[in-house]
N, C-alpha and C positions, 0 to 999 in steps of 0.2 A: 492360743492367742491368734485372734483372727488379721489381718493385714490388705492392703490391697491387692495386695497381687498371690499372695499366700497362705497358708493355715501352720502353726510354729504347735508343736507338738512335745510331752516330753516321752522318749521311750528308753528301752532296755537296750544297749547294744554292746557285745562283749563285754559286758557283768559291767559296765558301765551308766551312768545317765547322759543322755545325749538328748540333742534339739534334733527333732524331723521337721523338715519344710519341705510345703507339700506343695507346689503350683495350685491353684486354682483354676476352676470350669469358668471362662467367662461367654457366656448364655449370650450376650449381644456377636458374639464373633461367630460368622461360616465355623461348623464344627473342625473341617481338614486342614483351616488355618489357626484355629484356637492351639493345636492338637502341634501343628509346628511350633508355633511361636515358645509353647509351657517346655519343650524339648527343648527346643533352643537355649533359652532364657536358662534352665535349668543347666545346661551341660558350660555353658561361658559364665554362668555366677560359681559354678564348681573350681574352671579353670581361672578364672580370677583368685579364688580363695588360695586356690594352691601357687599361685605366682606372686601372690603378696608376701606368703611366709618366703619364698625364696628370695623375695625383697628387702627379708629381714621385720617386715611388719607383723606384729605376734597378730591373728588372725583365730579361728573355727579351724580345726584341723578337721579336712574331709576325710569320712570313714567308709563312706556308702553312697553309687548314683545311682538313682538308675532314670525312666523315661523322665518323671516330674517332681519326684523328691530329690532331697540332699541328707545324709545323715552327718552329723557335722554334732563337736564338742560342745557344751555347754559352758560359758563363759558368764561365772557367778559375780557378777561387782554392782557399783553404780554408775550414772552415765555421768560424763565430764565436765569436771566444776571449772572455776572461773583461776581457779591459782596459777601463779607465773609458773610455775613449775610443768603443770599440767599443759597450759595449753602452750607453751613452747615447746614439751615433747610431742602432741597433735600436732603443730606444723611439721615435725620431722616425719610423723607417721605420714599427712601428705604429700611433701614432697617425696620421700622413698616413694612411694605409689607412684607417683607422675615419674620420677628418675627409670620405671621398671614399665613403663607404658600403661599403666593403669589409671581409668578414670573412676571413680568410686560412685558417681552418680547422686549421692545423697548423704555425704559428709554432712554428720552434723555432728552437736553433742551427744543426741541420742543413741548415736552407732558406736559412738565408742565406750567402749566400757573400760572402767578405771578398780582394778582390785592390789591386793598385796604384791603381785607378780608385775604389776605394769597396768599400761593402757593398751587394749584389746582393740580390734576395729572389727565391727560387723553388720551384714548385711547389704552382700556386694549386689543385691537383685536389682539395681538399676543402673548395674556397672558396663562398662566395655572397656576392651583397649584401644588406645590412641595417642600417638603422640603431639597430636595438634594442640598449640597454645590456648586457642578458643577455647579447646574442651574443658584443660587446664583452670583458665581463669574462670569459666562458669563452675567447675567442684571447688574451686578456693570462693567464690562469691556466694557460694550456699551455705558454707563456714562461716566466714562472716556473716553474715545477717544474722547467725542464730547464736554471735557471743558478744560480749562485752570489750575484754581482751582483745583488740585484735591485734596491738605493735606486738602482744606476747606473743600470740602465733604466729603471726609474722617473722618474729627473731627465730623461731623454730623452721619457717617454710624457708628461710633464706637457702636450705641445702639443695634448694631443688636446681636444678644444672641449669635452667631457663629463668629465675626466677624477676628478673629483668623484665622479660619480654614479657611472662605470663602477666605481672605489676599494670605493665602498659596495657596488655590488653583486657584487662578490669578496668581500669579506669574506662576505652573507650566502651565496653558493653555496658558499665553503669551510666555513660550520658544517653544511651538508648533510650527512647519513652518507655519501653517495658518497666526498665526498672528506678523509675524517679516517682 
């Protein structure tokens, strides 16, 4: 499965099936900075992963880094339906995130995955840490837009320790012309 910034692969890993994500070559970038960046990217989407599980957010349990891949668990389900149940456990999944200085980058439905075990969250490749509210209320404003639900997940985000402030500052980035 090819991605923007990735190639998602299935391989053998201790007698196991695991997902490889692989960095991609992007051909437009000076090679010495292409070659940073996929290092980079690669080693803070690894230590994202591993600091969300200690967040308590069930997450890809990392198996393997190295320069430009991740070898990381296969997480079998569907992606997040619209039910009160569902998306008020996703608001807890983001607020833990935000409580543990994590921004996810690209919270949507699509990242979370929903099986017998819970709701999963994957795909930290446009993640960083940060405690700033901005950050905050842009990865909550990317959740919204892509559900219906949204007092549901809001009952759910209410644990986040700032959840006030991040509120307020949605509101003023949604009067922004960007997003009207």
């Amino acid at each position: 499965m090819r991605g923007a910034e990735a190639v998602l692969s299935f391989v053998n890993f201790l007698g196991k099936r695991m997902v490889l994500k692989h960095r991609k070559e992007k051909s437009y970038r000076v090679p010495a900075l292409d070659l940073k960046i996929r290092s980079e990217r690669t080693r803070r989407e690894a230590r994202l992963l591993h600091k969300a599980k200690l967040a308590g957010v069930s997450a890809p349990t990392v198996y393997a880094v190295d320069e430009y891949s991740i070898t990381m668990t296969y997480l079998r389900g569907r992606k997040l339906g619209e039910s009160e149940k569902e998306l008020k456990e996703a608001g807890k999944l983001l607020a833990s995130l935000h409580n543990a200085g994590i921004i996810h980058g690209d919270f949507t439905p699509y990242n979370i995955i929903v099986n017998k075990e819970g709701l999963h969250v994957i795909d930290f490749g446009l993640g960083f840490f940060s405690s700033r509210i901005e950050d905050r209320a842009d990865d909550l404003i990317t959740m919204l837009k892509g559900i219906e639900g949204k007092e549901k997940f809001l009952s759910g985000y209410r644990a986040c320790r700032d959840y006030d402030a991040v509120l307020r500052r949605k509101a003023q980035i949604e009067k922004r012309a960007r997003y009207q």
